[in-house]
C-alpha positions as CSV (number, residue, x, y, z in Angstrom):
1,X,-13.9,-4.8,-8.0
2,X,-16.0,-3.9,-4.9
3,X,-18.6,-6.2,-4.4
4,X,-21.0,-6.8,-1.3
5,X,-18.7,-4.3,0.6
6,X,-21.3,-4.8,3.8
7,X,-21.3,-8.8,5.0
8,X,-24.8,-10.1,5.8
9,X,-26.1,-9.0,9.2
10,X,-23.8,-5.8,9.2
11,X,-26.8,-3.5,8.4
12,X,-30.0,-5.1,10.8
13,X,-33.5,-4.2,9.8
14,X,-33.0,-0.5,12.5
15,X,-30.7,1.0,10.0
16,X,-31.6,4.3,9.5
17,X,-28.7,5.3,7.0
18,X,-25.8,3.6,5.5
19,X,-23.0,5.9,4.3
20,X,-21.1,4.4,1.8
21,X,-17.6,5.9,0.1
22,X,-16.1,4.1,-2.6
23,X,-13.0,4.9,-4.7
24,X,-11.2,2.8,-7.8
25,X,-8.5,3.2,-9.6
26,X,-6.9,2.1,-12.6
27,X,-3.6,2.9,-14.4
28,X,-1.4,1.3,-16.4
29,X,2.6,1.3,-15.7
30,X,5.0,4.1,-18.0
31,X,6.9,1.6,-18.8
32,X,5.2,-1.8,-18.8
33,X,6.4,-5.0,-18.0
34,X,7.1,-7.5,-20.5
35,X,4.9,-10.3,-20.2
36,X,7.4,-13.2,-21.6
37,X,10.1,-12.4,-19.1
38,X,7.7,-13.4,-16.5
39,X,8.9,-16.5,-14.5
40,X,8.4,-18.7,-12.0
41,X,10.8,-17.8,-9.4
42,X,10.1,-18.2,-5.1
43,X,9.0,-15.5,-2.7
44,X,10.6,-15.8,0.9
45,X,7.1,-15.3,3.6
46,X,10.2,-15.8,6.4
47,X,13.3,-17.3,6.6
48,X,12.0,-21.1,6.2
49,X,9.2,-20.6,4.0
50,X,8.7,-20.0,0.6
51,X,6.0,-20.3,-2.4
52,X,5.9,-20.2,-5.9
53,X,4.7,-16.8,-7.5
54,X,4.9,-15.1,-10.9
55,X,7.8,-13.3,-10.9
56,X,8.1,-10.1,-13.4
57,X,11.1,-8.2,-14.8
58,X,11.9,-5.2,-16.3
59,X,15.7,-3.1,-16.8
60,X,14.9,0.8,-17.2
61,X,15.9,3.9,-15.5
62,X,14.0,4.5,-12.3
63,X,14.7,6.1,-9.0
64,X,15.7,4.5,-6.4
65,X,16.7,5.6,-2.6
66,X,17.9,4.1,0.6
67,X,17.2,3.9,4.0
68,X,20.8,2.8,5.5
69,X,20.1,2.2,8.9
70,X,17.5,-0.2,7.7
71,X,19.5,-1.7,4.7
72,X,16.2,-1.0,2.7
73,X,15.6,0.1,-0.4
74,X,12.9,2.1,-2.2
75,X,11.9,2.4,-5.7
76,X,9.5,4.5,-7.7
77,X,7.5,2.8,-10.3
78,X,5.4,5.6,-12.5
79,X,1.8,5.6,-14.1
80,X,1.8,6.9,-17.7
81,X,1.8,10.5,-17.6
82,X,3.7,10.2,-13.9
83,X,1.2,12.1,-12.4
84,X,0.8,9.0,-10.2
85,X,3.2,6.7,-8.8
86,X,3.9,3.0,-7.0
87,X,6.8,3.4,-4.4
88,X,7.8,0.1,-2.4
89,X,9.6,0.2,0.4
90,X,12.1,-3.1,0.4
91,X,13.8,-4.0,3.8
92,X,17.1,-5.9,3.6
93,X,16.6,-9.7,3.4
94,X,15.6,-11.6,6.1
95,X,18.1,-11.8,9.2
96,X,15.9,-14.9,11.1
97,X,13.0,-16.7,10.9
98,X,11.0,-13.3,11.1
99,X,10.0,-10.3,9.1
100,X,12.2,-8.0,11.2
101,X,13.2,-5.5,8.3
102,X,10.0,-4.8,7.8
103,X,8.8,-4.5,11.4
104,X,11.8,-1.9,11.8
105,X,10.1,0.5,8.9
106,X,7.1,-0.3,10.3
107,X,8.0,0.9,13.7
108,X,9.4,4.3,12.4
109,X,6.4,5.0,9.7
110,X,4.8,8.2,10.0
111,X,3.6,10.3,7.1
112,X,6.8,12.9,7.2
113,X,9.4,10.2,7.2
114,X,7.1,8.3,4.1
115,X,7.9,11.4,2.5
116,X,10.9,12.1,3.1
117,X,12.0,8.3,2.4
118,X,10.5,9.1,-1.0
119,X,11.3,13.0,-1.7
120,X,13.2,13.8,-5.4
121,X,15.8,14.7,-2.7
122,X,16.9,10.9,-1.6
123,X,16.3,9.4,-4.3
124,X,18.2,9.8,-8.0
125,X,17.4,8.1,-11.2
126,X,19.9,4.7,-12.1
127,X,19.4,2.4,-14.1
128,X,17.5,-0.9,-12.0
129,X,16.8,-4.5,-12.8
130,X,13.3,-4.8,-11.2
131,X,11.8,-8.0,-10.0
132,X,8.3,-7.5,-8.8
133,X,5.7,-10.4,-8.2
134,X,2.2,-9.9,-9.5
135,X,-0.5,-10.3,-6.7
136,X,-3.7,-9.3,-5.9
137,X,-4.8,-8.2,-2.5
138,X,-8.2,-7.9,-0.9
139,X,-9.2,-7.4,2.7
140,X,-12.3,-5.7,4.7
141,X,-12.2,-4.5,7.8
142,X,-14.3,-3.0,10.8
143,X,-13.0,0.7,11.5
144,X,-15.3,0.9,14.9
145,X,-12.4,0.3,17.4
146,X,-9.8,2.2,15.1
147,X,-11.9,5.6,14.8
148,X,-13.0,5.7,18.8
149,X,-9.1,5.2,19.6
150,X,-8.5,8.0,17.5
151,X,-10.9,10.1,19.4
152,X,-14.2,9.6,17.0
153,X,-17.0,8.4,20.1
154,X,-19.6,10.6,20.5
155,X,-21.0,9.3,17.1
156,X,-20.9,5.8,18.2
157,X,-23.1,7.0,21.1
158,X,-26.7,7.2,21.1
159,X,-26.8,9.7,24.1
160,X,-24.3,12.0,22.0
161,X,-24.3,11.7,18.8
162,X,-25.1,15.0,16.9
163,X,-25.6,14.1,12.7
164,X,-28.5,17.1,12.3
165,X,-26.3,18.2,9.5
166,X,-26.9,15.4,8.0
167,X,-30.6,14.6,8.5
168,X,-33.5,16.2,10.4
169,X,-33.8,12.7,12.2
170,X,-32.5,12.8,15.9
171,X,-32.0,9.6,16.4
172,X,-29.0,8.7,13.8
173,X,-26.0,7.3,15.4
174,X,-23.2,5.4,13.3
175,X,-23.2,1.2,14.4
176,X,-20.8,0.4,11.5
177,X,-17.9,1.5,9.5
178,X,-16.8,-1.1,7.1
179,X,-13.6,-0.4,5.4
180,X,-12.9,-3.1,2.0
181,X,-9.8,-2.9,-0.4
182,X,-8.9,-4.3,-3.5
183,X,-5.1,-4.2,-5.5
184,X,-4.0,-5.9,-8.2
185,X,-0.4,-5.1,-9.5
186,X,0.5,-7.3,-12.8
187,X,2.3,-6.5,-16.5
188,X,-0.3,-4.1,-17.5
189,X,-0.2,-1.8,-14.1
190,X,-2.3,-1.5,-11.3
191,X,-6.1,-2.0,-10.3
192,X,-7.0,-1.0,-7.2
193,X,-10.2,-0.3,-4.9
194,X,-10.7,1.3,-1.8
195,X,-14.2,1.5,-0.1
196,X,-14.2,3.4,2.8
197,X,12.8,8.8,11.3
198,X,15.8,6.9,9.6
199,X,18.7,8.9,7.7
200,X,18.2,8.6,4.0
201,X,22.1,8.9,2.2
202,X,23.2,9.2,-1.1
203,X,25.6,6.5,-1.5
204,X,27.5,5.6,-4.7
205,X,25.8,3.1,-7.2
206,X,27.2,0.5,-9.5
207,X,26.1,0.6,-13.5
208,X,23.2,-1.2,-12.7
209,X,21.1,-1.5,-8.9
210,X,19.2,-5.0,-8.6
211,X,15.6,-4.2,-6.8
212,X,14.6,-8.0,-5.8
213,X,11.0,-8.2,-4.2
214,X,11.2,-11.3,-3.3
215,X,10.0,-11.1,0.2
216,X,7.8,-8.9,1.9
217,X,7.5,-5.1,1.7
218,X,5.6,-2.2,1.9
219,X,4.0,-0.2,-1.2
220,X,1.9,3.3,-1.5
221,X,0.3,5.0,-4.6
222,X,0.8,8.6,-4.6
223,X,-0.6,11.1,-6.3
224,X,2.8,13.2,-7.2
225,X,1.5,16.8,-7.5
226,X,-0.1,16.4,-4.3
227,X,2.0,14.1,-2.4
228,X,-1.4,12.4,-1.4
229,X,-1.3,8.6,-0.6
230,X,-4.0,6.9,-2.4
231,X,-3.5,3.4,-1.2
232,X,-1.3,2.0,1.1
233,X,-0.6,-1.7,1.8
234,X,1.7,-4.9,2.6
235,X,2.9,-7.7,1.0
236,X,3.7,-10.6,2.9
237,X,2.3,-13.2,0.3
238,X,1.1,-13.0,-2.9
């Protein structure tokens, strides 16, 4: 699903090394989605514009939590054998002509409160009417800028940059770090690619909780045992 993960002219005819890291992954839902209730229905990309997607459905029992303070809701979608999970975080509908309930979780995301959001604590098993869209997302992106703000320079540096643990050649500095993704979410499960705090309440539920993606959110696959985040991403249209 990776394919040319460097753009012509990224490497130049000086490159001494290229470093490249890629990871896939495939897995198909517990409980798959049944491909003749997929319909037609519209996904909201704000408050005045919508488009046409593929819309699927499933009822089962899944967990589901809340954020309350954000009105949003999150659900956990298993792999077979649930050693791996989707979980989408769903802000409220949309207010105004913006994606403001998703800019709220956005603005209060760290690691701890992802896993808290998501912990067997605040969230409980009910039974939900899912509507999810199938889409496929790809997007590659330069990690230069991102790495030196996080404190990664010297190796940008020719002056500094120290990779002798990596090669006898003194003269290796990094020029490029090229980050590509690919995710595809349909009736089967999930393909995807990768090269490269709000109060959470119980609250009581009626017989059956409607989970309606129809506008954007936010999604992760975790590895459960670990709690590591495989992939992370947003939908704002499919």
């Amino acid at each position: 699903k990776i394919k040319e993960l460097f753009a012509p002219g990224v490497i130049d005819v000086n490159a001494l090394l290229v470093l490249v890291n890629v990871v896939y992954f495939k897995a198909s839902w517990e409980h798959k989605f049944e491909e003749q209730k997929t319909v037609q229905r519209d996904f909201k990309l704000n408050k005045n514009e919508k488009k046409p997607v593929q819309m699927m459905y499933q009822k089962g029992t899944f967990k589901l939590g809340y954020i309350e303070e954000m009105g949003a809701q999150i659900l956990e979608l298993p792999y077979a054998q649930k050693s791996l999970s989707m979980i989408i975080l769903l802000p409220g509908d949309m207010a105004d002509g913006s994606t403001s309930g998703l800019e709220q979780i956005e603005s209060t995301m760290t690691y701890e409160n992802l896993m808290l959001w998501a912990s067997s604590e605040h969230m409980f098993e009910t039974t939900v009417e899912v509507h999810l869209p199938q889409f496929k997302l790809e997007g590659t992106f330069n990690l230069n800028e991102v790495l030196q703000e996080m404190g990664m320079t010297d190796v940008f540096n020719e002056s500094k940059a120290d990779l002798s643990a990596m090669s006898f050649a003194k003269s290796l500095v990094l020029s490029n770090v090229v980050h590509k993704t690919y995710v595809e979410v349909n009736e089967e499960g999930t393909v995807a690619a990768a090269g490269t705090g709000a109060a959470i309440v119980r609250r009581s539920l009626p017989l059956t909780e409607v989970f309606m993606a129809d506008h954007p959110f936010l999604f992760f696959i975790r590895h459960n045992p670990t709690n590591t985040i495989l992939f992370f991403g947003k939908l704002c249209s499919p």
